[in-house]
N, C-alpha and C positions, 0 to 999 in steps of 0.2 A: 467627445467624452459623454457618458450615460451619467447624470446625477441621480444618486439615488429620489424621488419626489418626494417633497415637503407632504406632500398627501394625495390622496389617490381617492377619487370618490368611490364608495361602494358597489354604485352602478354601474359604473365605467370598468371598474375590476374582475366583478363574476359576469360580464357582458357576452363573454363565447359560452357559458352554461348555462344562465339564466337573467331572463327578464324580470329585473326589479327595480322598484324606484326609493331609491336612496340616492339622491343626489346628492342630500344633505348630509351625511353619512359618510366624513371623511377617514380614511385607514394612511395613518403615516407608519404602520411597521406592521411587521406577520411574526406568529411564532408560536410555535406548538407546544410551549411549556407556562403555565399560570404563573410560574414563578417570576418568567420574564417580564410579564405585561406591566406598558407603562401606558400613559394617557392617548387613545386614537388608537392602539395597536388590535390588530385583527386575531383574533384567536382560533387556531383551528383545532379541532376537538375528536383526534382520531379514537376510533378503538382499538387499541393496540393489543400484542398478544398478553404482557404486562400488565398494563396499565390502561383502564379505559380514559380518558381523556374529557369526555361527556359531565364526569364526575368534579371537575375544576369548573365547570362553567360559572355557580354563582363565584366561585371564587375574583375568577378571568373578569367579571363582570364589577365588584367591587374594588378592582384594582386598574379600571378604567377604561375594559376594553373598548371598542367602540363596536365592535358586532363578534359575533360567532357563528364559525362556519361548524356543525354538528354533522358527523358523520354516521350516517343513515345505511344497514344491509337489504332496507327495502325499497327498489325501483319506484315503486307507488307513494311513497312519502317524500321524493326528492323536491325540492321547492317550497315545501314547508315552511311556513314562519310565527315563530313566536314573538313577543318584547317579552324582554324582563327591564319595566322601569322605559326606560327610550332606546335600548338597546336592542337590536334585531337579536335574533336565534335563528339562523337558517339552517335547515335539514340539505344535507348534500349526501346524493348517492356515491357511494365510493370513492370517499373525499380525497385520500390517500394517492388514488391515479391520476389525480389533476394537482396537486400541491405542488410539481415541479412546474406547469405552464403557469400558476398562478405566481409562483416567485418570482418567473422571470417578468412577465407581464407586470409585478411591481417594482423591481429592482433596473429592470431593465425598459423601459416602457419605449425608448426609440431603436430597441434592438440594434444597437451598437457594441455589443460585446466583444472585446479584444482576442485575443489566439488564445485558445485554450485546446491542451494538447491532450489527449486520455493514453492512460499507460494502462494494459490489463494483461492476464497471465496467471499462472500458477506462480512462477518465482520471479524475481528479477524486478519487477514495479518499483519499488523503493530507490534502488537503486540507479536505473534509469531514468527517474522521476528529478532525482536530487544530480545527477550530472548533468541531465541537459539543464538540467535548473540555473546549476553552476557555470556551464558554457553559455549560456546566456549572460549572467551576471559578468561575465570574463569578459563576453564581446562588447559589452557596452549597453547590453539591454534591462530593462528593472523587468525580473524575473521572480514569481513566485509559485507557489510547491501547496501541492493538498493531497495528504496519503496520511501513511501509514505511522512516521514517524511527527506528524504535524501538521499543520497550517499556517501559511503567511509568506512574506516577504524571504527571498533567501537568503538563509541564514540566522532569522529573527522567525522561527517556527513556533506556533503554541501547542502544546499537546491534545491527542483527536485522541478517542474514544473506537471511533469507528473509522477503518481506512478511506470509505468515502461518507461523509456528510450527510444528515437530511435533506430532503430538497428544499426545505427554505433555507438551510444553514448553508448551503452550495452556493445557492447563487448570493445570499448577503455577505459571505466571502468575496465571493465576485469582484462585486461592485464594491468593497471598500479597497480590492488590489486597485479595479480602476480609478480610483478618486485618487491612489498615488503613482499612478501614469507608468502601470504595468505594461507592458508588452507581449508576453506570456507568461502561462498557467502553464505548471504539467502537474495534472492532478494522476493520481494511481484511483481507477475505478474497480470496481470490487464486483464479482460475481454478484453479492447479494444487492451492492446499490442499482446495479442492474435491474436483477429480479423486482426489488422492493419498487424499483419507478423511482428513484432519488435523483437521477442524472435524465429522466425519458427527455427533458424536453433543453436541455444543453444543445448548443447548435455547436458540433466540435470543427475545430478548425485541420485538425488529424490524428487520427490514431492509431499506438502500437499493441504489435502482438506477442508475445514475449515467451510464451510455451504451457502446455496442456498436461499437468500431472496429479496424482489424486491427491486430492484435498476436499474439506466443504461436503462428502458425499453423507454427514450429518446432516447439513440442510436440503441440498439436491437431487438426495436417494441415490444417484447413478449417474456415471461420465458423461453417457449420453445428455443427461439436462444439465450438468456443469458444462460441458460443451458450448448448447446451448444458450446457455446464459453470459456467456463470454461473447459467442459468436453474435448476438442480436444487437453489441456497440458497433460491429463491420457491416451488417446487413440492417438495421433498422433507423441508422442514423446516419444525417447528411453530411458524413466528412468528407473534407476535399481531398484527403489525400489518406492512405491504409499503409501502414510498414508491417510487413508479415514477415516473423521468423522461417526463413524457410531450411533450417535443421530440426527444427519439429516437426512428429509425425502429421502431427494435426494441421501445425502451419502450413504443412506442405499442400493441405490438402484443401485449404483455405485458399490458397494462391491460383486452384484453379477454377476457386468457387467465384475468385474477384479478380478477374483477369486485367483489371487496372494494377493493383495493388506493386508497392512497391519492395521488392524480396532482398533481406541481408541476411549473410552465415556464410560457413562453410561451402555450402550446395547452391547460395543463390546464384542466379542464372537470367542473363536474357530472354527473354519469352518474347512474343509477337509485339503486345503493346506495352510491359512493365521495365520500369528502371530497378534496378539491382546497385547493390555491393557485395562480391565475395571477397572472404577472407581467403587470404594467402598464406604465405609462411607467419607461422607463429614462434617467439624466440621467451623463455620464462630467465627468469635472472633473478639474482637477490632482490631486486628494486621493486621490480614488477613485471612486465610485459611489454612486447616489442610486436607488432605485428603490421604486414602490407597486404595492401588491398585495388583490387581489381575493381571500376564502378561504370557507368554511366557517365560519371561527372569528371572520369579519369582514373589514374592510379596516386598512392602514395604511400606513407609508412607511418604509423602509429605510436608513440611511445607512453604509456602511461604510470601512474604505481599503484596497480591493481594486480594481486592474482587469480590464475585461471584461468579456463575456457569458458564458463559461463559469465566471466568478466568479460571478454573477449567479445562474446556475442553483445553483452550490455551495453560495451563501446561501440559496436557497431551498428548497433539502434540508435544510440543516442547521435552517430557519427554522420546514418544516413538521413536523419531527420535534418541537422545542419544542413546538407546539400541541397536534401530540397528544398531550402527556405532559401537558396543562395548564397550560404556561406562558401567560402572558397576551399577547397584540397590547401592550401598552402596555411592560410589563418587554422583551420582545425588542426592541420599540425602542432602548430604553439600553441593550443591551448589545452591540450588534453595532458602534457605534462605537468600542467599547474591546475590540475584537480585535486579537490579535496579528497579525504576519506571520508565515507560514507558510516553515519553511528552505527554499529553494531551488524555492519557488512564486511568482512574479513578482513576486522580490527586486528593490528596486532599490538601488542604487549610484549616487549622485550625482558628477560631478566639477563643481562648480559655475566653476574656474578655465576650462576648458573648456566648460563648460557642454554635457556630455555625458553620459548618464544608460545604467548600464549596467542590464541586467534580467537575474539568473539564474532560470533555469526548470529542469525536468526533462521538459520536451517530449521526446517520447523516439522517438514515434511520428506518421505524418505528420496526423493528425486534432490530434494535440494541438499539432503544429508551427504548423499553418494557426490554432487557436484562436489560439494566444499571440501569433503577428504580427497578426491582425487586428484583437485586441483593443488592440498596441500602437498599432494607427494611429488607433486613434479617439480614443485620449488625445496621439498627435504631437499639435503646434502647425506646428512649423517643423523644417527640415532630413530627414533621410533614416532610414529604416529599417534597421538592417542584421540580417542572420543571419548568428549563426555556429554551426556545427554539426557534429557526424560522427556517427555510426555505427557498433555495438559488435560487434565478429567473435566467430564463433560464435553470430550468431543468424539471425535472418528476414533474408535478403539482398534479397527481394523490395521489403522495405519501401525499399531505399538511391536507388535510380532516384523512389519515391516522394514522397521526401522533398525532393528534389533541385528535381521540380518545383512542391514547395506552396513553398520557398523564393524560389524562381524569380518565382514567380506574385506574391507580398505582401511581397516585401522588394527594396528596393533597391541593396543592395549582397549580397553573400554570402562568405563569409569558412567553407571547411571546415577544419577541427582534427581530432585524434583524439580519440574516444571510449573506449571499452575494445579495446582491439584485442581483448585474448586471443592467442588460438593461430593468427591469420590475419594474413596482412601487410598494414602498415596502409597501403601503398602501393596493394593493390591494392581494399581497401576504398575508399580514395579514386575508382581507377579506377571503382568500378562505379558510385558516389555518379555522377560526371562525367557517367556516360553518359546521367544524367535530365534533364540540362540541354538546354534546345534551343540555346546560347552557352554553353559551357563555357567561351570563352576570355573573357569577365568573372569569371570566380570565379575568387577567392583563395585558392590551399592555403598554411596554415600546421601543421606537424603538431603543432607546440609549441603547448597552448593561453596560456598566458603569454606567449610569444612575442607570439599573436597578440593578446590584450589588449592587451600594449605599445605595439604597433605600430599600432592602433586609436586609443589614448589619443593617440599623437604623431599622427597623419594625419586624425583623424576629427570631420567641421566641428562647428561650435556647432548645438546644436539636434538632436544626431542621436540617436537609440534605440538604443542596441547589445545586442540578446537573442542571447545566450550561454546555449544548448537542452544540453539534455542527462543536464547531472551532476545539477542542481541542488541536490539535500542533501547527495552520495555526495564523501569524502574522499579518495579512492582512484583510480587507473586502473589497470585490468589490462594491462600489458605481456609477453607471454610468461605464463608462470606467473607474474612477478612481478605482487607487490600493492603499489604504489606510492602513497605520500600526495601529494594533489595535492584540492586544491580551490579550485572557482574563486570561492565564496563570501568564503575566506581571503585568495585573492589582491587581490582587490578590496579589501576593508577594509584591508589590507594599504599598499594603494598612496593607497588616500584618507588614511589619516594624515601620508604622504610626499607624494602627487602635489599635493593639494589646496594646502599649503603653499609648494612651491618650484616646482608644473609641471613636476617633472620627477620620476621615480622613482627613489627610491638604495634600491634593493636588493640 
């Protein structure tokens, strides 16, 4: 086991960038925020797009730091040293690209870091991240989760900000899983923690690739560099082991970029040197899904209470990763039927008075929009489809016409709400949604999402599907700069205590 160090001298810390003599100069903790600093702790002082960081130094210094690392854009000033008082100031070139070697370097300093699995993808992360998390926890392993929906132990998650972590908050995550004798990590890594260097110097133990669809091309510019920024966790980092979707286009194309790499879906397939699982017949039922599979490791059959096909793949990620690690075809059978539901992953909400079944999702994007209604229709019976959805300002505005028309296309009724406005008006956020419609004047704007549940639960026949896209984990709406509690997870369970009993809501 890696203990985190009681203290780390200065010298011995920035030792692979620079020669300095601080022996004396002990660092017992890192952290990029002044807030945090407690006695001994190392400050590192980025300039951010936000916030310059440089700006907290006497701060970070009054509250104990024991050095600071100042981030410098010019090459010719690196190594630089100031005191304030007996406190170093060191000037680092491009401080930002080495904070993930220098976390591990403190957290980890005998490089014994346990399994740590990386999840990445357009959709699907979350979800994969939190079953295998959960088959782990089933098999007997202490399993913990870093994404989207949290961090920590599973099941005991704290709420993240950011789907992956800064790099010092990564790895001091870490190393408190290991001090409670974790086994594996599946963390969901993020295009941008990619991009940003948050993860560069994680030594992963393997990872998946889950599928390529627009998103992010506010930060990105273009597919091409979301691509990119995905594909350099398969090509720039030393895992032992790659699982590529190979029903993605991209996957596909991926698989013969890494002819190790190990292929599950629909299409995956034997190749010269790779292990596979293809999926076989698929069976949708009231419950959930049934599905057999062809592998490397043999065949078997699947049963879980998930819907869909993109569930189907997600099981088969998280199914083929099992195998490689030597879990048996026979144990993975029993345990996928006593998986949990995933928060705000195609939740359902029954009103059996009604006999109308609501689904939260976090469909956020029009590829994940299109999965979750399609998948809902193969489990309808009877009655109508509905969407309800909006669109979060201050992002990809490209994707709003997008969305508009996968709604359009696979649901029968549509019902737009707000999403996060943010700093954009959510009238005109609606307007641009509108414009994707080829009949705008069948769609229902409600901006109140409650409102519009309400109003659904009173109007909406026996037998109907109502997916409710968007929040699905997330408690909050941004309005303005405000950060407002609002979820439509709560709401719902909320009204099924009340609606279920009297049919009508007293709230």
């Amino acid at each position: 086991m890696s203990e985190k160090p009681q203290s780390l001298s200065l010298t011995v810390l920035l030792s692979p960038w620079l020669d300095v003599d601080f022996d004396n100069t002990l660092v017992s903790g890192l952290t990029l925020d002044s807030r945090e600093i407690k006695d001994g702790c190392l400050f590192a002082a980025l300039q951010g797009a936000q916030l310059d960081g440089r700006t907290f130094i006497d701060k970070a210094v009054e509250c104990g730091a024991s050095a600071v690392l100042s981030e410098t854009k010019e090459r010719g000033q690196h190594g630089l040293i100031t005191l304030q008082g007996n406190v170093p100031v060191i000037q680092v070139y491009q401080l930002s690209d080495m904070l993930s070697e220098l976390a591990y370097r403190f957290y980890f300093p005998e490089q014994n870091l346990h399994k740590v699995i990386a999840v990445t993808g357009t959709n699907g992360k979350t979800t994969i991240a939190t079953l295998l998390a959960n088959c782990w926890n089933i098999l007997g392993k202490q399993s913990a989760q870093m994404g989207t929906i949290g961090n920590g132990l599973f099941g005991k998650l704290k709420s993240s900000l950011n789907t992956t972590l800064d790099a010092i908050s990564v790895f001091s995550e870490l190393n408190d899983y290991q001090q409670k004798n974790v086994d594996y990590t599946v963390m969901e890594v993020s295009s941008h923690g990619l991009t940003q260097g948050r993860v560069s110097a994680l030594p992963f133990h393997s990872a998946i690739f889950t599928n390529l669809t627009r998103d992010h091309l506010d930060y990105h510019g273009s597919m091409e560099n979301y691509e990119l920024a995905k594909k350099a966790l398969f090509e720039h980092f030393p895992v032992k082991q790659r699982f590529i979707n190979a029903d993605d286009a991209t996957g596909a194309q991926w698989l013969k970029d890494f002819p190790d790499a190990i292929s599950f879906g629909f299409n995956a397939e034997m190749l010269t040197k790779q292990r596979y699982l293809r999926i076989e017949q698929v069976e949708y039922h009231g419950q959930g899904i049934n599905f057999s599979f062809q592998s490397s490791w043999g065949q078997g059959l699947i049963s879980a209470p998930f819907y869909g096909d993109f569930n189907v793949s997600n099981l088969a990620a998280v199914l083929t990763q099992l195998l490689a690690e030597n879990i048996s075809i026979k144990q993975a059978e029993a345990v996928f039927p006593r998986l949990n539901a995933v928060p705000g992953r195609m939740e359902q909400y029954y009103f059996p008075n009604n006999d109308i079944t609501f689904v939260v999702d976090y469909a956020h994007t029009p590829d994940a929009l299109e999965k979750a209604l399609t998948a809902l229709q193969k489990h309808k019976k009877t009655g109508r489809l509905i969407c309800v959805f909006g669109c979060g300002g201050d992002r990809d505005k490209g994707k709003r016409s997008e969305m508009a028309k996968v709604s359009e296309n696979f649901a029968g009724k549509v019902v737009l709400v707000d999403d996060n406005p943010r700093s954009e008006s959510a009238e005109q956020i609606m307007q641009d949604i509108l414009k994707g419609f080829n009949n705008p004047a069948r769609v229902t704007v409600i901006h109140d999402r409650k409102e519009a549940v309400l109003d659904l639960l009173d109007n909406a026949l026996p037998g109907d599907i109502v997916l409710l896209a968007g929040k699905g984990h997330e408690d909050y709406q941004i309005i303005g700069e405000q950060r407002i509690f609002y979820s439509d997870r709560a709401l719902l369970a909320s009204l099924q205590c009340t609606y279920n009993k009297n049919n009508k809501a007293d709230l």
